[in-house]
N, C-alpha and C positions, 0 to 999 in steps of 0.2 A: 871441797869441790870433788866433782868424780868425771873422771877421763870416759867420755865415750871414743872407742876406736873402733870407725865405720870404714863404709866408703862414701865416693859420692854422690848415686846416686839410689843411695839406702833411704828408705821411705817407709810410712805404716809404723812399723814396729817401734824403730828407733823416734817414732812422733810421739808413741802413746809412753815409751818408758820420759822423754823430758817434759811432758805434759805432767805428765805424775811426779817428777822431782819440782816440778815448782809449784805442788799442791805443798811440799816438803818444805818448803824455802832452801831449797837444797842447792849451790850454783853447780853448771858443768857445761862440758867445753869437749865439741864434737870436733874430732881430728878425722879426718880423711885419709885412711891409709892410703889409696892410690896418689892422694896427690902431697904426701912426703916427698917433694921434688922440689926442684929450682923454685916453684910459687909459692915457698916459704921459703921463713928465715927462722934457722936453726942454730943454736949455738950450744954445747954442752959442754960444762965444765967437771970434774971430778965426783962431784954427790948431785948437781942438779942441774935442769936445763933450759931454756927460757926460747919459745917457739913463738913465733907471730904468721897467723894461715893465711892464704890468699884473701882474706875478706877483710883481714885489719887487726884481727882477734888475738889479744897477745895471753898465753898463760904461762907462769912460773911452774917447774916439777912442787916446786915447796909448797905450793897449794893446795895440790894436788893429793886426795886422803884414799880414794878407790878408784878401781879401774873394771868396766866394762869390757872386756874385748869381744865386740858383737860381730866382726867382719874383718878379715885383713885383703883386701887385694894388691894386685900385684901394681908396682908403682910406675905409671905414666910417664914414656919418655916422650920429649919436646919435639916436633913433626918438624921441627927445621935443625935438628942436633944431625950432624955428619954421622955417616956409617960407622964410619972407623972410632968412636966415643962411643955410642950406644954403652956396648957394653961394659967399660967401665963408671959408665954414667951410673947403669942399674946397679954396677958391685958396690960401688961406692957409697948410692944412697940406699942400700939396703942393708949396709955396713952401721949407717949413722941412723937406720930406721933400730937398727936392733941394740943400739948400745944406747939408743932414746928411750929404750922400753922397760932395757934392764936398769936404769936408775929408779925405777920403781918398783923392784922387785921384790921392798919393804912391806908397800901398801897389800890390799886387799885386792883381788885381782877375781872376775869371772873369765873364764878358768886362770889359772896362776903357766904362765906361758910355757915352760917347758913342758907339764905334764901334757899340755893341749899339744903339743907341739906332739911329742911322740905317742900318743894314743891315734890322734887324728891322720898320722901318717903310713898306720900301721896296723892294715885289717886283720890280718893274723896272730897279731898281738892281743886283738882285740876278741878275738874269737875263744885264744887261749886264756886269758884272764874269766873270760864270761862261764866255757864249760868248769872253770875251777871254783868259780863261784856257784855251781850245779843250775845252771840255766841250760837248755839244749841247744843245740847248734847242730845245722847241716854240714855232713863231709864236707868238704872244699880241699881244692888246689889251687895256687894262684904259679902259671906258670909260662913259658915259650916253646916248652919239649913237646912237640906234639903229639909222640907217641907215648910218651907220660899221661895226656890230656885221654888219646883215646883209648888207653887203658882204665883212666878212673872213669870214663864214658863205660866201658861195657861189665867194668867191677861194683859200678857203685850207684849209677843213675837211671836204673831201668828203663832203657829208649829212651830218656828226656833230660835233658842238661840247661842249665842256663851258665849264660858268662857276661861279666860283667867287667869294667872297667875296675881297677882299684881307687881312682879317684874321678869323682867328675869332672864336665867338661867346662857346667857351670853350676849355681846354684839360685835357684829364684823361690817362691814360696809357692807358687803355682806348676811350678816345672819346666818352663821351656828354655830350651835351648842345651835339655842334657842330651846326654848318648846314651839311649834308654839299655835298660835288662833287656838280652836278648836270648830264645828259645834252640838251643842245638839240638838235633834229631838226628839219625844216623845218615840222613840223603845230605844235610847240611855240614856233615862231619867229616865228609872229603875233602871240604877246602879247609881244615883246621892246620895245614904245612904253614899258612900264611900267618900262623901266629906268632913265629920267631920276631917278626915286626913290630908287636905289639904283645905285649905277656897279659894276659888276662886272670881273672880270678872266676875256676867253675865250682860248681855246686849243684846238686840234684835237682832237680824241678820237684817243688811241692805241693802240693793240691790243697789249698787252701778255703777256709769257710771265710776269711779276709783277713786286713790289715792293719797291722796298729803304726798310728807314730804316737810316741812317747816322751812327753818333756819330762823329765828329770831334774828339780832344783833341790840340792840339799835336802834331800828325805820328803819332798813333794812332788808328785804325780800329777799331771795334766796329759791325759790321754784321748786321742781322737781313735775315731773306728770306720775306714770306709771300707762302702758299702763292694769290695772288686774282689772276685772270686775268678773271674773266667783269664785277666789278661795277667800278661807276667810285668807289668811295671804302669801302674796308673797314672802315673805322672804325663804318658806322653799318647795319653789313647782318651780319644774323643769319645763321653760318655756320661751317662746321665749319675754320677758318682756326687755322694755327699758325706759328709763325715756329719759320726754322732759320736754323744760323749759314751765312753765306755769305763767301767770298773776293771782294773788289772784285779786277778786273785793274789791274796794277799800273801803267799809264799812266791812267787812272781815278785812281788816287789822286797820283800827282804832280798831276796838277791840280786837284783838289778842294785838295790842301794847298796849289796857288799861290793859288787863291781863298781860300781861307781866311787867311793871309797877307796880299794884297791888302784884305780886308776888315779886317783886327786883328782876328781873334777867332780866340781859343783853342781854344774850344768850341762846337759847333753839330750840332743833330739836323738831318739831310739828307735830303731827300724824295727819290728817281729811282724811274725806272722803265726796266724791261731790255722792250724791243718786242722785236713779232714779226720785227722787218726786222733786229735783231741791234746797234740803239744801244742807250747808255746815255743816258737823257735827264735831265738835272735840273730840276727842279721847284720847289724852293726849297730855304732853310736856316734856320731857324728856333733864333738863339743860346738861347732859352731853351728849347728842345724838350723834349718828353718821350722817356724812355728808359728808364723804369723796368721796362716789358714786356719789353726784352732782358734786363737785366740779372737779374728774376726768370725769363725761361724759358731764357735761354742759359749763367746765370753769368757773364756778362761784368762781372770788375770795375769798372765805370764809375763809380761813386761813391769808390773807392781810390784809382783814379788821379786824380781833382781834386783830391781830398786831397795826393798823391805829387806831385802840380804845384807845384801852392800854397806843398808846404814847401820843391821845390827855390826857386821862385821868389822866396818868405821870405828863403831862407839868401843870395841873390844880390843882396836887396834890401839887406841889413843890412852 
């Protein structure tokens, strides 16, 4: 059996990967991260655990051969639970969320949870692992000093800056509802005092010929190319934008695979950008990305092959 760990109202992707496991006669059993709450029943003993979901669905850990983790959200408290419980509610079952997970820490695991865990948490880490793996990378600071900020502004960004959050606000496969990349200029750069409130991550603005996302599965590339040159973040700009399949050059991907590698992670959706000056720049990686956009406009089987992972990795594990 293989653990999918979604949420609930994850669609598309997570259809076409258990579509494809019961072309496999494969069983599996989709857990809803958010809703590890009072609408289950959990009980974990020392080596295994035995869960029954809100719909009825009971599974043993001892069944259980790989794990998916496609989504973690944050877990759902009850709209009639008192103020004053909240928050131990959430310490609690995020306590019993993580000592559920680590009893499988045996199995085969897309990504294997701690690496996901500090890669995904830690854009500078990420940047640093990438130019050592000789991939380029824009300056950056990720900061709240804003005399810090407006000095890497007139040292290193020629009038143009962009700043971004270090994590999103959400995550969908079309974009809405992030807190897009945004453009700093020296008129914009008077109000950067207000950034002690919020610590941001800048970087130089680059003038790009466009944009790659990058699925990465174990030494496989599925790469998309849209068509956005003029805005700083196409996610959240209304426009006649389409992806087509694009070839990485092939020293590009020996080193995205030794990053990836160096990080332990199998799988990872990969941000760059092709400039005008003829780099390839990376930007981040993001192990839980989304991908669902290629795989519906390019057909790229990306949901198949996690599946075709998992069972060689199953048969290697057993």
């Amino acid at each position: 059996m293989i653990l999918c760990i979604t949420h609930s109202q994850d669609f598309y992707n997570i259809d076409i990967f258990f579509e494809y496991l019961k072309t496999k006669n494969i069983p599996y059993f989709r857990l809803n991260s958010d809703r590890l709450n009072h609408l289950q029943k959990i009980s974990i003993n020392e080596d295994f655990f035995e869960l029954t979901d809100e719909f009825g669905n009971t599974v043993n850990s001892k069944e259980i051969k790989a794990v998916w983790h496609r989504k973690a959200w944050g877990i759902t408290i009850p709209e009639e639970l008192d103020e004053d419980y909240r928050r131990i509610f959430l310490k609690e079952y995020a306590s019993l969320r993580y000592n559920l997970f680590t009893v499988l820490q045996d199995v085969p695991w897309i990504n294997p949870l701690e690496n996901e865990n500090k890669i995904d948490g830690n854009k500078m880490f990420q940047l640093k692992i990438a130019q050592k793996n000789n991939l380029t990378i824009p300056k950056t600071i990720f900061s709240n000093d804003s005399d810090k900020i407006t000095a890497f502004f007139h040292e290193s960004c020629n009038g143009k800056m962009i700043a971004k959050l270090h994590g999103a606000i959400s995550k969908s496969m079309s974009g809405e509802n992030f807190l897009s990349t945004n453009i700093i200029d020296e008129d914009s750069l008077e109000n950067i005092s207000d950034i002690e409130y919020c610590p941001m991550i800048f970087q130089p603005y680059i003038d790009k010929e466009y944009e790659l996302r990058i699925v990465y599965l174990d030494g496989e590339f599925f790469t998309g190319k849209i068509n956005n040159s003029e805005n700083v973040d196409w996610r959240v700009v209304q426009g006649d934008y389409f992806w087509s399949e694009y070839n990485l050059p092939q020293n590009t991907k020996e080193n995205l695979t030794s990053m990836m590698k160096e990080m332990g992670l199998y799988i990872g959706a990969i941000d760059m950008i092709k400039s005008k000056d003829g780099n390839y720049y990376f930007l981040e990686v993001n192990p839980q990305g989304e991908w669902g956009m290629l795989q519906k406009e390019l057909n790229f089987p990306i949901a198949e092959t996690i599946v075709d992972n998992l069972i060689k990795r199953m048969k290697t594990n057993e």
